[in-house]
mmCIF file as Biopython writes it, N, C-alpha, C and O atoms, coordinates in Angstrom:
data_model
#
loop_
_atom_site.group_PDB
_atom_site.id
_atom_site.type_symbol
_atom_site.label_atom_id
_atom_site.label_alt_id
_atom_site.label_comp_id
_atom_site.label_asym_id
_atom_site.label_entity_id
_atom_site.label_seq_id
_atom_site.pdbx_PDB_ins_code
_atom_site.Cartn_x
_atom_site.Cartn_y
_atom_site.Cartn_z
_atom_site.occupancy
_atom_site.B_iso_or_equiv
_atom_site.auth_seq_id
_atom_site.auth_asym_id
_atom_site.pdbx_PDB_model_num
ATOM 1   N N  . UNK A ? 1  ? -31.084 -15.651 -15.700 1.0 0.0 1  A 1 
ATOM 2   C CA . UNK A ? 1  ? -29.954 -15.238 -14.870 1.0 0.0 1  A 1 
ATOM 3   C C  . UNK A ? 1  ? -29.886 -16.120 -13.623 1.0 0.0 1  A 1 
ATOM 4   O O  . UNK A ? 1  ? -30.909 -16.621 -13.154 1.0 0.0 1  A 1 
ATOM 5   N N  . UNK A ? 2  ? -28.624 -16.315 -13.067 1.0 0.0 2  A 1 
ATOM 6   C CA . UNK A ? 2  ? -28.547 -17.494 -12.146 1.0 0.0 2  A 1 
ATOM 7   C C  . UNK A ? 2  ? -28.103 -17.082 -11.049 1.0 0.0 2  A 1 
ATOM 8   O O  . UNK A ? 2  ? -26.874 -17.141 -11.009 1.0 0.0 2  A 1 
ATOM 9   N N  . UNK A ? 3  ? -28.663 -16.615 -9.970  1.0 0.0 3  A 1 
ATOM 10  C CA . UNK A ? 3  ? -28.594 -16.346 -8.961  1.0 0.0 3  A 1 
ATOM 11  C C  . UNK A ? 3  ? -26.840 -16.970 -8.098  1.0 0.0 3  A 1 
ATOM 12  O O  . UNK A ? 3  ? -26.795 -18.058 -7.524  1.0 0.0 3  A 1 
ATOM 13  N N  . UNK A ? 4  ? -25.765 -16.158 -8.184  1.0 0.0 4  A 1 
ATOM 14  C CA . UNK A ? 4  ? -24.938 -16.765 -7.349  1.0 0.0 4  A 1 
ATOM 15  C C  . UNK A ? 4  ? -24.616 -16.529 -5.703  1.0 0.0 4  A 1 
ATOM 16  O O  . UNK A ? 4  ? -24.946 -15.510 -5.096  1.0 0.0 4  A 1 
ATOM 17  N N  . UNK A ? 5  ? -23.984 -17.550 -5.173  1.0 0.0 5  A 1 
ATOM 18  C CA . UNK A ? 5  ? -23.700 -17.585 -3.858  1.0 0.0 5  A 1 
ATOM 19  C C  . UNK A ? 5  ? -21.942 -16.812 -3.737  1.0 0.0 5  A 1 
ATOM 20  O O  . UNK A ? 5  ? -20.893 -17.450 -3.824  1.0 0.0 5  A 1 
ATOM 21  N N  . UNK A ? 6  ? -22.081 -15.237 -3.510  1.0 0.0 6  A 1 
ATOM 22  C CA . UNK A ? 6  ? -21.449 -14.601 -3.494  1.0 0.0 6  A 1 
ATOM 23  C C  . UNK A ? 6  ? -21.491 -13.967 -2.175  1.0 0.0 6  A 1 
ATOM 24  O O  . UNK A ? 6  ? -22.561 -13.767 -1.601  1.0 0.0 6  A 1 
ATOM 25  N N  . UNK A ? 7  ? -20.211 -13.606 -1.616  1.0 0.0 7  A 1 
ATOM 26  C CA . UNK A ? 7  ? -19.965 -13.406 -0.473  1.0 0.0 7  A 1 
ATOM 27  C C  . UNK A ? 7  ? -18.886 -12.651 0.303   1.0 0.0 7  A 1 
ATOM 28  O O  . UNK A ? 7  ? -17.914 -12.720 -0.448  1.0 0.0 7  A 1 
ATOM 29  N N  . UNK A ? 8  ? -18.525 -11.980 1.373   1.0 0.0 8  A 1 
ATOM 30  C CA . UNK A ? 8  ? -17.061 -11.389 1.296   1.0 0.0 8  A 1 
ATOM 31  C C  . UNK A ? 8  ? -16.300 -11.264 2.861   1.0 0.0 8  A 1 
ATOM 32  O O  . UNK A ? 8  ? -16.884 -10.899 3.881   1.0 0.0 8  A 1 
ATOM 33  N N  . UNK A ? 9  ? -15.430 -11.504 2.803   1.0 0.0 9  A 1 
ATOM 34  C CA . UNK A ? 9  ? -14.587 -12.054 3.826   1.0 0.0 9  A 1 
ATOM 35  C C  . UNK A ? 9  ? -13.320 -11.089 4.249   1.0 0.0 9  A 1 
ATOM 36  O O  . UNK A ? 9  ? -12.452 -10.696 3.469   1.0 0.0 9  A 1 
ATOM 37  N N  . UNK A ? 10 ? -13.405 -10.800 5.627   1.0 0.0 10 A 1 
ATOM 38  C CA . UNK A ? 10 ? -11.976 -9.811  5.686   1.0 0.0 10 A 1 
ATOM 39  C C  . UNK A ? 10 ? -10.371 -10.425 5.360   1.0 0.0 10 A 1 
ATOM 40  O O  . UNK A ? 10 ? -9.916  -11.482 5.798   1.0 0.0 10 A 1 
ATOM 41  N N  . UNK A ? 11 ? -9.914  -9.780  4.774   1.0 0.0 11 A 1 
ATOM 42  C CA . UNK A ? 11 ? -7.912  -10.793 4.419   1.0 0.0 11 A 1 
ATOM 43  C C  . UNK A ? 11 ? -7.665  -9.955  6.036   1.0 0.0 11 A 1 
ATOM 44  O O  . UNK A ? 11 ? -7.659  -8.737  6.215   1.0 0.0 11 A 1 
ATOM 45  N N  . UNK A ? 12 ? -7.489  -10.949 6.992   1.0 0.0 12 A 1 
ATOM 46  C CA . UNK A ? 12 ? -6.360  -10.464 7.997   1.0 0.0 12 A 1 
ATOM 47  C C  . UNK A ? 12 ? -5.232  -9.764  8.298   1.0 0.0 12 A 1 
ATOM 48  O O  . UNK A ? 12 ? -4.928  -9.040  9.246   1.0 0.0 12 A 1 
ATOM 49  N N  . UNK A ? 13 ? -4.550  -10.192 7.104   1.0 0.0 13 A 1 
ATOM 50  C CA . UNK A ? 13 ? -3.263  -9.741  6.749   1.0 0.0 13 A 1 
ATOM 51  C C  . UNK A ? 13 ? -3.415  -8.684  6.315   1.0 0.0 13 A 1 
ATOM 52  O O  . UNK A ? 13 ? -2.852  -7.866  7.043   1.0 0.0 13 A 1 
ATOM 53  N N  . UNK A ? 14 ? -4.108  -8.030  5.111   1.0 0.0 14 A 1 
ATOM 54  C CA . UNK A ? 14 ? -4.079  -6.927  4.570   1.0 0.0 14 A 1 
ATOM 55  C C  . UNK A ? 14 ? -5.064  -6.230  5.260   1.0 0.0 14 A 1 
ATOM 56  O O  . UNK A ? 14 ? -4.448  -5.257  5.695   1.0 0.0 14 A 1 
ATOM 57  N N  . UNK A ? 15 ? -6.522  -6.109  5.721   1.0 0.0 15 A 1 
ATOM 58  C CA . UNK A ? 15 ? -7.281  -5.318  6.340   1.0 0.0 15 A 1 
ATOM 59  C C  . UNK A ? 15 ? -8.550  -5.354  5.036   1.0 0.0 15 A 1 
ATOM 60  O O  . UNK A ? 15 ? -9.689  -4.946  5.262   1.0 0.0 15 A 1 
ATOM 61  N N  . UNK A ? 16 ? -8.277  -5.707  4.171   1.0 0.0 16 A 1 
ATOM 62  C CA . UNK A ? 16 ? -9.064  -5.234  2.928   1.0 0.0 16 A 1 
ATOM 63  C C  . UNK A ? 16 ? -9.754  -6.659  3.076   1.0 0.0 16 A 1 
ATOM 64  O O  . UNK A ? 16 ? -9.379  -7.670  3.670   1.0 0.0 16 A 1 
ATOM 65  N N  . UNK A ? 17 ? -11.225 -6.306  2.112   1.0 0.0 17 A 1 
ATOM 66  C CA . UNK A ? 17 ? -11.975 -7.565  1.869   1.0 0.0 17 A 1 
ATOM 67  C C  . UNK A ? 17 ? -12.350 -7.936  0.550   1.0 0.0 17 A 1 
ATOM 68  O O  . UNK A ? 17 ? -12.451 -7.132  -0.377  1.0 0.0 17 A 1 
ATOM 69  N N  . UNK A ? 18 ? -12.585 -9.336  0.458   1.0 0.0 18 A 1 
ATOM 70  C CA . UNK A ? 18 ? -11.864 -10.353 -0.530  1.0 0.0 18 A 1 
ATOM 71  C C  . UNK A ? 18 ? -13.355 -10.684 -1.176  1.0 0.0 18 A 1 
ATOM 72  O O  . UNK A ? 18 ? -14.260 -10.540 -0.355  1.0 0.0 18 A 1 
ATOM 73  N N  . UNK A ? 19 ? -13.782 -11.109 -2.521  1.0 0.0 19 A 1 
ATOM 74  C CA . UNK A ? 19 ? -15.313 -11.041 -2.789  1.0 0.0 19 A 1 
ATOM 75  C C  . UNK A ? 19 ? -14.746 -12.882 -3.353  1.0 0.0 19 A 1 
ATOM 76  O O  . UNK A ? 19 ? -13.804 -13.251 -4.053  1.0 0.0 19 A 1 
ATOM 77  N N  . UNK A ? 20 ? -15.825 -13.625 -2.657  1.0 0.0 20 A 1 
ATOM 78  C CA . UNK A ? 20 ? -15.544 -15.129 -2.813  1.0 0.0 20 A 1 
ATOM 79  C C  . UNK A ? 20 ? -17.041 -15.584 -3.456  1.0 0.0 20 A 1 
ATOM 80  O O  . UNK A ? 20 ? -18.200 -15.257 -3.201  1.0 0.0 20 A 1 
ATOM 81  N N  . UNK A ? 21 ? -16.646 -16.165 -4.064  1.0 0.0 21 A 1 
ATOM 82  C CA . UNK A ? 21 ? -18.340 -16.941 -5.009  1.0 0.0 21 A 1 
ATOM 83  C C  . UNK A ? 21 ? -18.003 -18.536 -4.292  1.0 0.0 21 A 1 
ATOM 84  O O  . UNK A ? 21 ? -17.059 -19.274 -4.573  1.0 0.0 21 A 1 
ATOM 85  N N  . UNK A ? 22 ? -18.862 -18.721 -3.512  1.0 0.0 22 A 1 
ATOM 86  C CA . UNK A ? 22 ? -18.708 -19.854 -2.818  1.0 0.0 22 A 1 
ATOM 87  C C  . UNK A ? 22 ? -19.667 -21.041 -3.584  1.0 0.0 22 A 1 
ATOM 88  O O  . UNK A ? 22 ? -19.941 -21.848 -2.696  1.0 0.0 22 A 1 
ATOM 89  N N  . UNK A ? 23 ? -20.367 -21.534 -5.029  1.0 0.0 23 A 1 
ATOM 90  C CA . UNK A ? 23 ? -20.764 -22.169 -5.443  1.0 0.0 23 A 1 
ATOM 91  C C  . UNK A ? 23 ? -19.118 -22.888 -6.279  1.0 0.0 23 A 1 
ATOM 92  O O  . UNK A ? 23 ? -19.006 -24.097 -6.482  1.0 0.0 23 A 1 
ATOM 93  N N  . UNK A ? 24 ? -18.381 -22.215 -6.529  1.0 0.0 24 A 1 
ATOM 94  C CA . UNK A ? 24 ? -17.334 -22.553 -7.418  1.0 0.0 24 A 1 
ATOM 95  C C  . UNK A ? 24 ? -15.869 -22.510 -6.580  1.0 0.0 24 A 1 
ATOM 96  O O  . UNK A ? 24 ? -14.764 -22.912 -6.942  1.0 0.0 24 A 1 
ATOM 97  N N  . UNK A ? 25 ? -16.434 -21.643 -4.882  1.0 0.0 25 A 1 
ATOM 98  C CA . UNK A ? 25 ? -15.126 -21.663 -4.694  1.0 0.0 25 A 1 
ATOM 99  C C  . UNK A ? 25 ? -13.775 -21.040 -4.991  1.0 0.0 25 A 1 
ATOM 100 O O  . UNK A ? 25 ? -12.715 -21.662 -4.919  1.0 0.0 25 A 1 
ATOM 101 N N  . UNK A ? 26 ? -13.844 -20.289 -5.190  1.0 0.0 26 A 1 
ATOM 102 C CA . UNK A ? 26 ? -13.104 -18.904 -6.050  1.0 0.0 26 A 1 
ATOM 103 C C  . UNK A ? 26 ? -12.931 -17.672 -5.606  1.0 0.0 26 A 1 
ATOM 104 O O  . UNK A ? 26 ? -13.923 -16.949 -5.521  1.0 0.0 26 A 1 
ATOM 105 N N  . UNK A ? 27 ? -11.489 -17.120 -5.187  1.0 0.0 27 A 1 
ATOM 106 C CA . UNK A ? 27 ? -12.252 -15.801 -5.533  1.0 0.0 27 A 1 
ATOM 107 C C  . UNK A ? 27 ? -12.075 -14.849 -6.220  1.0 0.0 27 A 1 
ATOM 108 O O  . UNK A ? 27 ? -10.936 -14.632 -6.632  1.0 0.0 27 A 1 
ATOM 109 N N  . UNK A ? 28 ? -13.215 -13.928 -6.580  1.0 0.0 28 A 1 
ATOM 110 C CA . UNK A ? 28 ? -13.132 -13.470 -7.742  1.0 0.0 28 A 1 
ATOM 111 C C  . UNK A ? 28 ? -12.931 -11.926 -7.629  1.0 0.0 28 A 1 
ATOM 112 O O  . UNK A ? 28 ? -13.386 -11.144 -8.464  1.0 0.0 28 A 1 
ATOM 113 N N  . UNK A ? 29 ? -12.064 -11.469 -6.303  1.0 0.0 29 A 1 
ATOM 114 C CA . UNK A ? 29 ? -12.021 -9.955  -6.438  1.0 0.0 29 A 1 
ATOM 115 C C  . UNK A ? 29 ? -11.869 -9.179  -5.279  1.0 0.0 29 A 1 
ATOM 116 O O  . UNK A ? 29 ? -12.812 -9.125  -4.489  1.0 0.0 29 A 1 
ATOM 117 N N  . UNK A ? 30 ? -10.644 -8.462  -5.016  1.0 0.0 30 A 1 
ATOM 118 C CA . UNK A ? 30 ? -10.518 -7.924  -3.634  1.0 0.0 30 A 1 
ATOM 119 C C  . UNK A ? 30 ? -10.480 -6.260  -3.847  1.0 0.0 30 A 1 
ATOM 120 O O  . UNK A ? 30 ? -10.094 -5.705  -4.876  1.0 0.0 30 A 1 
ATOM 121 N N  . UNK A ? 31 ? -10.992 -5.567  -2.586  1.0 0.0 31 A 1 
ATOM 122 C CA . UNK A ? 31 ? -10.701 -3.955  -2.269  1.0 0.0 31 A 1 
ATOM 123 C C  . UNK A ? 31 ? -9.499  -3.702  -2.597  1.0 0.0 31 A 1 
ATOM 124 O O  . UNK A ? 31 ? -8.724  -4.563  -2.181  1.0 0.0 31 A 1 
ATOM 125 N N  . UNK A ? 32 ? -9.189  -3.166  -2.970  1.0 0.0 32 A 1 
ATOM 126 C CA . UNK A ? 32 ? -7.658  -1.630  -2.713  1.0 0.0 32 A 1 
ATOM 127 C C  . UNK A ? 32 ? -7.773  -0.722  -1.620  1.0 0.0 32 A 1 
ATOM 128 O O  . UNK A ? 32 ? -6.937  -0.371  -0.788  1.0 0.0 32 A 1 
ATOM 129 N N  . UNK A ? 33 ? -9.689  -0.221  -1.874  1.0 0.0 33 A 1 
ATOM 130 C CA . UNK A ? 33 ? -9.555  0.873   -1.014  1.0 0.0 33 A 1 
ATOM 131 C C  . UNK A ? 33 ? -10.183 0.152   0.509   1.0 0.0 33 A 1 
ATOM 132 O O  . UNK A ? 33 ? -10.163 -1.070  0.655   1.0 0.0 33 A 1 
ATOM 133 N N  . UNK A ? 34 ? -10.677 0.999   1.487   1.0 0.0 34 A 1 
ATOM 134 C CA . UNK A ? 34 ? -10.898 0.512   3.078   1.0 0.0 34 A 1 
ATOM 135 C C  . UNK A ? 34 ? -12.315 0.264   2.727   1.0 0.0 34 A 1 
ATOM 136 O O  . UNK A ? 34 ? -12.798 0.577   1.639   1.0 0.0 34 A 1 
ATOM 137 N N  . UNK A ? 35 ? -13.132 -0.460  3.942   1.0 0.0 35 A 1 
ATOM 138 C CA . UNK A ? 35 ? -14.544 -0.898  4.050   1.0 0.0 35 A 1 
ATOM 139 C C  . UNK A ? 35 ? -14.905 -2.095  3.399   1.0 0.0 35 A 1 
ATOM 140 O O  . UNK A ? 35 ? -14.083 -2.699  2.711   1.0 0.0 35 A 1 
ATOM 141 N N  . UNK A ? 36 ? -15.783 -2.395  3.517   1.0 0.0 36 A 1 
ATOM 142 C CA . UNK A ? 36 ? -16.663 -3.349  2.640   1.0 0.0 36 A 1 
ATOM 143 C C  . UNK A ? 36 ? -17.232 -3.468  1.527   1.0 0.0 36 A 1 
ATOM 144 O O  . UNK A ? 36 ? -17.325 -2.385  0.950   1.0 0.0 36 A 1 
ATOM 145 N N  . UNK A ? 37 ? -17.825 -4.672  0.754   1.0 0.0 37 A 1 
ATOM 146 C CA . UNK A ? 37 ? -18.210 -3.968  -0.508  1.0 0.0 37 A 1 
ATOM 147 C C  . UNK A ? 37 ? -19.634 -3.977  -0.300  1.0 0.0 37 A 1 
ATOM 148 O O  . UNK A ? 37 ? -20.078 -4.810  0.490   1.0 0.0 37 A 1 
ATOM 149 N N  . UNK A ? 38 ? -20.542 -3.068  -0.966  1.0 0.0 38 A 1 
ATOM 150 C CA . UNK A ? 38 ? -21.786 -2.530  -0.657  1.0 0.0 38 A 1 
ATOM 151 C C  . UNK A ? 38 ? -22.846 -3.736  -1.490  1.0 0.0 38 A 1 
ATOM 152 O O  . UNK A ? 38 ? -22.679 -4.142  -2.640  1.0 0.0 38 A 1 
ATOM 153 N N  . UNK A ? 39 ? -23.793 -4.084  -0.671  1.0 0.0 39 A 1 
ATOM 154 C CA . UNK A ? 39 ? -25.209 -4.814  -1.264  1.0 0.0 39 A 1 
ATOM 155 C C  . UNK A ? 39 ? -24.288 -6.568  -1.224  1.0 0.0 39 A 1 
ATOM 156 O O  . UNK A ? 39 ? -24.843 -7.419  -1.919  1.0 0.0 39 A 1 
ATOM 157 N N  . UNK A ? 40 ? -23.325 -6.912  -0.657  1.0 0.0 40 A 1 
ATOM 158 C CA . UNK A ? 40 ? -23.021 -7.990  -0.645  1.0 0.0 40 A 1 
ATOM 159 C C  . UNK A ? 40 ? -22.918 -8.598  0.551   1.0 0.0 40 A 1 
ATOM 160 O O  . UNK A ? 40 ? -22.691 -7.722  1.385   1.0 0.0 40 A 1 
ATOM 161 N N  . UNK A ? 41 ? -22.990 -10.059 1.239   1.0 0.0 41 A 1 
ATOM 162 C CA . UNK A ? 41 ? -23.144 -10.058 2.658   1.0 0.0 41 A 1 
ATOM 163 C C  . UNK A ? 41 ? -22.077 -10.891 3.158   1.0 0.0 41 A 1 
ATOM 164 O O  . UNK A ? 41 ? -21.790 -12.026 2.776   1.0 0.0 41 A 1 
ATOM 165 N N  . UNK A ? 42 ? -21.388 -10.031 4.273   1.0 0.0 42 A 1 
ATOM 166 C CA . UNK A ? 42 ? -20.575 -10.522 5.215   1.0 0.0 42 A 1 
ATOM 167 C C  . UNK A ? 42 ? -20.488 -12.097 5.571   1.0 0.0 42 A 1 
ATOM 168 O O  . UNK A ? 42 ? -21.285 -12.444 6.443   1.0 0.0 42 A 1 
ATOM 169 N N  . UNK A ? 43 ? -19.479 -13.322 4.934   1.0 0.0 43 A 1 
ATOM 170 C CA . UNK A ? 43 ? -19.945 -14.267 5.274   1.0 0.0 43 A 1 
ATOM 171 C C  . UNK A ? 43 ? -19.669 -14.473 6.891   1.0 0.0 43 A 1 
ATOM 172 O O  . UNK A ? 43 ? -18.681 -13.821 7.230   1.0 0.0 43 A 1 
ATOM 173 N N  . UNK A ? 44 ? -20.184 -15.095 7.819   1.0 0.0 44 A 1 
ATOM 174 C CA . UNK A ? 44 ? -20.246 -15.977 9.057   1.0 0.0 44 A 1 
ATOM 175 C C  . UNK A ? 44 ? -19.595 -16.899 9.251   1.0 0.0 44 A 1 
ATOM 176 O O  . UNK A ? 44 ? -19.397 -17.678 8.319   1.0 0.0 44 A 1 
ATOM 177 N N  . UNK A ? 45 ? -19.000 -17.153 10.606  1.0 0.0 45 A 1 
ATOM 178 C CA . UNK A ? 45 ? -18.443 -18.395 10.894  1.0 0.0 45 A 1 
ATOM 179 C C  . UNK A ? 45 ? -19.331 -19.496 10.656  1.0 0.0 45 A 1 
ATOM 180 O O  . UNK A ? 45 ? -20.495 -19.131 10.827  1.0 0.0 45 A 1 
ATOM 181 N N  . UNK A ? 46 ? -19.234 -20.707 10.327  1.0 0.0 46 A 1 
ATOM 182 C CA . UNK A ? 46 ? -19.446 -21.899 10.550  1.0 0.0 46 A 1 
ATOM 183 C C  . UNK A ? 46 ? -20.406 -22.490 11.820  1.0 0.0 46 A 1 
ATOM 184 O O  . UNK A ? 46 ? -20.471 -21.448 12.471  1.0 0.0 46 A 1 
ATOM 185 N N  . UNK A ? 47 ? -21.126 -23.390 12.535  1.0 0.0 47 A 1 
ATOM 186 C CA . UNK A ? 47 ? -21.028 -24.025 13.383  1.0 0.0 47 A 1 
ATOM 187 C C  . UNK A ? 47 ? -21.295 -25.401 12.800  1.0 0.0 47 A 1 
ATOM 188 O O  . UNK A ? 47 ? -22.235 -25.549 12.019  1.0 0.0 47 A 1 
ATOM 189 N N  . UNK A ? 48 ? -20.467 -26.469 13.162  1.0 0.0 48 A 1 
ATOM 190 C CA . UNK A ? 48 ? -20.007 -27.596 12.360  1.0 0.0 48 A 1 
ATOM 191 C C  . UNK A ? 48 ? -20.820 -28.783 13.210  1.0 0.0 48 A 1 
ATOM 192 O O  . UNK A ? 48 ? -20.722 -29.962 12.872  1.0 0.0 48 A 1 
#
Protein backbone atom coordinates (compact mmCIF):
# COMPACT_ATOMS: atom_id res chain seq x y z
CA UNK A 1 0.00 0.00 0.00
CA UNK A 2 1.38 3.42 -0.96
CA UNK A 3 1.23 5.88 1.36
CA UNK A 4 -0.42 9.15 -0.29
CA UNK A 5 0.16 12.88 0.15
CA UNK A 6 -3.41 13.77 0.91
CA UNK A 7 -4.58 16.86 2.27
CA UNK A 8 -7.54 19.45 2.70
CA UNK A 9 -8.07 22.95 2.04
CA UNK A 10 -10.99 25.42 2.84
CA UNK A 11 -13.09 26.56 -0.81
CA UNK A 12 -13.55 30.31 0.22
CA UNK A 13 -16.32 30.67 -1.75
CA UNK A 14 -18.36 27.91 -0.52
CA UNK A 15 -17.16 27.52 3.27
CA UNK A 16 -16.83 23.72 2.72
CA UNK A 17 -13.48 21.79 2.43
CA UNK A 18 -11.99 20.31 -0.59
CA UNK A 19 -9.78 16.80 -0.09
CA UNK A 20 -6.60 17.40 -2.60
CA UNK A 21 -3.95 14.47 -3.17
CA UNK A 22 -1.08 16.66 -3.76
CA UNK A 23 1.38 13.83 -5.31
CA UNK A 24 -0.93 13.94 -8.55
CA UNK A 25 -2.40 17.19 -7.96
CA UNK A 26 -6.02 16.56 -8.04
CA UNK A 27 -8.76 16.86 -6.30
CA UNK A 28 -10.42 14.13 -5.35
CA UNK A 29 -13.46 15.16 -3.12
CA UNK A 30 -15.31 17.92 -1.34
CA UNK A 31 -17.86 18.27 1.98
CA UNK A 32 -21.61 19.00 1.46
CA UNK A 33 -21.91 19.04 5.02
CA UNK A 34 -19.91 21.89 7.57
CA UNK A 35 -16.35 21.15 9.30
CA UNK A 36 -13.49 19.34 8.29
CA UNK A 37 -12.73 16.01 7.28
CA UNK A 38 -11.57 13.83 10.25
CA UNK A 39 -7.84 12.02 10.51
CA UNK A 40 -6.72 14.21 7.47
CA UNK A 41 -4.39 17.32 7.82
CA UNK A 42 -5.12 20.85 7.25
CA UNK A 43 -2.72 21.89 4.50
CA UNK A 44 -0.44 25.25 5.42
CA UNK A 45 0.61 28.15 3.69
CA UNK A 46 3.78 27.98 1.86
CA UNK A 47 6.97 29.98 2.81
CA UNK A 48 8.77 30.26 -0.59
Amino acid sequence: MVKRDIVQVKNPKSGHYVKIDRSIGKILDHKKSEGPYKNVPIARKRNR
